[in-house]
N, C-alpha and C positions, 0 to 999 in steps of 0.2 A: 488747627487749634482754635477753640471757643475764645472769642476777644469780648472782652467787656464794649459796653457800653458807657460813654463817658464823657465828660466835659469836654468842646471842641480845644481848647487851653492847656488840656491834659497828655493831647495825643501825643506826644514826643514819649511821654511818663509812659504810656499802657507799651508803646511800644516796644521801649529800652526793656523792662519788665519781662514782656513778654518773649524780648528774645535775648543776647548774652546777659544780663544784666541777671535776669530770673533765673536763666537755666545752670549761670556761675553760684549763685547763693544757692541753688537747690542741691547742687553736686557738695558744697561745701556747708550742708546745712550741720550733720552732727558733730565739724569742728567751731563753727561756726555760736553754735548755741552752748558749747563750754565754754566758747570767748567772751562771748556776750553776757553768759548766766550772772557775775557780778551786779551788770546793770537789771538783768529783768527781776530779779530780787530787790533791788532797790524800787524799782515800779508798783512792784506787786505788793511791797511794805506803803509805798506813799499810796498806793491804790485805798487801800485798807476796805476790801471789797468784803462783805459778808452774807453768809449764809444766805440761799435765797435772791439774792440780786442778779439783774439782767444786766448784763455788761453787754459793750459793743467794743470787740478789739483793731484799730484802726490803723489800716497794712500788719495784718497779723501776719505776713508772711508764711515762713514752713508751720506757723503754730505753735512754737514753743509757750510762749506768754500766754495762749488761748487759753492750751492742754494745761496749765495749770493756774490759771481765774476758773477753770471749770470745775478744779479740782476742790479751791475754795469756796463755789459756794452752792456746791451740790449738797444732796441731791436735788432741793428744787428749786436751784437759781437757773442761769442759761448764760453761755457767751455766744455773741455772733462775732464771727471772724470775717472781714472784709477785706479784699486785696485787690488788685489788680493784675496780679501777674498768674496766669492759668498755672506753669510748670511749678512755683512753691504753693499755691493751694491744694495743688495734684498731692502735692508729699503732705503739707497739713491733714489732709483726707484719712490717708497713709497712718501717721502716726497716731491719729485721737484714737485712743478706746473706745468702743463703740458704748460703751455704759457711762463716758461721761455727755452731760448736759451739752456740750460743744457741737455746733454748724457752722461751716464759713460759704460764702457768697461770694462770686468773682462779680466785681463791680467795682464803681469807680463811686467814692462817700461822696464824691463835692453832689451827685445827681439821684443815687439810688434812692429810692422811693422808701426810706423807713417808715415803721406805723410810728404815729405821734404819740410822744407823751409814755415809750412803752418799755424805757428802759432806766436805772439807774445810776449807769457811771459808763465813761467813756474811757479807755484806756491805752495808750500807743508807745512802742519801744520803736523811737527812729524811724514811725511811719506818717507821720503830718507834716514834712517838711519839702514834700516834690510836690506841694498843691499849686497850681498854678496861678489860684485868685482863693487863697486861704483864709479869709475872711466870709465871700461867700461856702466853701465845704463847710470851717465850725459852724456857718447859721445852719446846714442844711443838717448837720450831727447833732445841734444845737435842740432842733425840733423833735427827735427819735427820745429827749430824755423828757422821764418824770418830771414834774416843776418841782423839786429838791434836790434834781439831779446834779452829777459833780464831775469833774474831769480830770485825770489823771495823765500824763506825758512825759517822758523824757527825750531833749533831739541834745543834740553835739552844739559846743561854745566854739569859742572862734578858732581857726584852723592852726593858729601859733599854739595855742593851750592844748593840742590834739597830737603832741609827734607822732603818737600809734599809728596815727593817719598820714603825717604829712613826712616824717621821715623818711619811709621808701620812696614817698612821690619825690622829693628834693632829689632825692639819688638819680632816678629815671629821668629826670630834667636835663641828665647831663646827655641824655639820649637821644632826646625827642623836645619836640615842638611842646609848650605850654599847655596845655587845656585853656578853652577859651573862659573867661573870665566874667562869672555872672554878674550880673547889676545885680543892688543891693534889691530887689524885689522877686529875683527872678528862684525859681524852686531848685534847693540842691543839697545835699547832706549838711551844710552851713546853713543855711538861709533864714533859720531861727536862732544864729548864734546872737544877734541883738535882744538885748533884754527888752528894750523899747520897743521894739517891731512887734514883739511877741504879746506883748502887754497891750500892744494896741490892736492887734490881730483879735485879740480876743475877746474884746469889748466889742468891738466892731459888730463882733461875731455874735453880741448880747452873755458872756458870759463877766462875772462879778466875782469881785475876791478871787483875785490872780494872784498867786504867791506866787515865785521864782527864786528856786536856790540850788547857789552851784555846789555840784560834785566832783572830785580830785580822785582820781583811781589811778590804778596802775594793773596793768591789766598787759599777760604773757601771748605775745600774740605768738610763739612758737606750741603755745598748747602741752606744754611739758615735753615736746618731742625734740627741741635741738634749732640749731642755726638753722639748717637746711628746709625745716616747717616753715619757718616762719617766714624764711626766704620766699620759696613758695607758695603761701599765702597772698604777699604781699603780690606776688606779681599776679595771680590769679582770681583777688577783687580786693575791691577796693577802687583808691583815686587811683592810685600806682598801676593797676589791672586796665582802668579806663586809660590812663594815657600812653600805655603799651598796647591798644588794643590797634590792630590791622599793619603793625609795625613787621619786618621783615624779621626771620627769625635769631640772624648774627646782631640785629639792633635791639632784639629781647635780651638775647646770649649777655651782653654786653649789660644793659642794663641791670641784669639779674645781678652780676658782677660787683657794680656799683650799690647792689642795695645789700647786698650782702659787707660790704664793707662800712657801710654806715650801722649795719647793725652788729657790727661786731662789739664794739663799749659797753652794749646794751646786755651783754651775754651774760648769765648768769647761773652756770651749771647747762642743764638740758632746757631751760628755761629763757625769754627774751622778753624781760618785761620792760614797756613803755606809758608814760604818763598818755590820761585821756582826760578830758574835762566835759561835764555835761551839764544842762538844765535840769532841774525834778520842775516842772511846773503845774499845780494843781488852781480849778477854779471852779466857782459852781453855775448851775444855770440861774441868769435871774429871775 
């Protein structure tokens, strides 16, 4: 398998990515992207990307967000999609239409070599938050925009305001050992839930007029298919996936048990919808 090239900071990221991490999100990409489609609509509105413009989509993953900034601002804008992880680029490839404006690049943003000055807006759904010195990748993202260019992101609030997230994980705790516990610096699905970290991350980075406003969703992590989806899910990625991961399979058994009964309240028809809370943070270049 092709590995990027990458920040020495990073190698834990390209790693994980490129092996369960990547290859789980690429098996569950087309539920994955009904789940998420609330928020990338919300992106793609705070984007407000038009006709014509060059976007760079930042850990564009399988694509979803790419294949449709492309769709906005064709036919003669462009996005570039940048990842890390080989097996969800492999499927990005996969899904683009070959007639839209859209290319993605396996590389790591804090180092790839963008041309300066060449692009209009930066945009990321839950992919600027595993940087490992995130300050220096926005200067390095910072440098690929126009000087009017502007930034567009949404990452996850703190892991209380998130049960989507953290309810199956609570249940699997009754299973298994903790996940080890980032410092408040260190790169992880949270790591941008400080308003203040994020606001200073970004200045740092030279970017100005940083807005930050929270989102309240609620969002069916069974996908309209029932308890049993979403059970499923949860054990298959996610936190709940990561801290069952290399576990024996009666100490899955067992867990799955326990997340299934935390989610049972949440039930709702064929449906299991849980509260999510996120950032919209938009900024421009100075």
């Amino acid at each position: 398998m092709e590995m990027p090239v990458g920040h020495d900071r990073n190698a834990d990221q390209i790693a994980y990515w490129n092996g369960p991490g990547g290859e789980h999100w690429t098996e569950r990409q087309p539920l994955q992207d009904i789940l998420l489609a609330p928020i990338s609509q919300i992106l793609i509105d705070s984007a407000a990307a038009n006709p014509g413009e060059r976007i760079i989509d930042v850990g564009c993953g399988c694509g979803s967000t790419s294949i449709a900034l492309a769709q906005a601002v064709a036919p003669s804008g462009f996005v570039l999609g940048i990842d890390i992880s080989a097996p969800m680029l492999a499927r990005a490839r996969q899904l683009a239409p070959k007639t839209l404006p859209v290319d993605f690049v396996l590389a790591d943003a804090t180092v790839y070599p963008f041309d300066p000055a060449s692009f209009d807006l930066l945009v990321s759904r839950f992919g600027v938050m595993f940087f490992a010195e995130p300050a220096l990748s926005f200067a390095n993202l910072r440098r690929a925009l126009k000087p009017a260019g502007r930034l567009a992101f949404v990452c996850w609030r703190e892991p209380r305001e998130n049960p989507m997230l953290m309810t199956p994980l609570q249940a699997a705790y009754k299973h298994v050992p903790k996940l080890p516990q980032p410092g408040p610096e260190d790169p992880g699905p949270f790591s941008f839930a400080s308003e203040e970290r994020v606001k200073r991350i970004l200045r740092e980075a030279g970017f100005v007029d940083v807005a930050i406003v929270p989102r309240n969703l609620s969002l069916d992590i069974a996908i309209g298919r029932g308890l049993e989806a979403a059970v499923q899910g949860a054990i298959e990625i996610g936190p709940a996936s990561r801290a069952l991961h290399d576990h024996p399979e009666d100490v899955r058994a067992a867990a799955k048990e326990s997340i299934r009964e935390a989610l049972k309240p949440f039930v709702r028809g064929e449906s299991v919808p849980l509260p999510a809370a996120i950032w919209i943070v938009t900024a421009r270049k100075q």
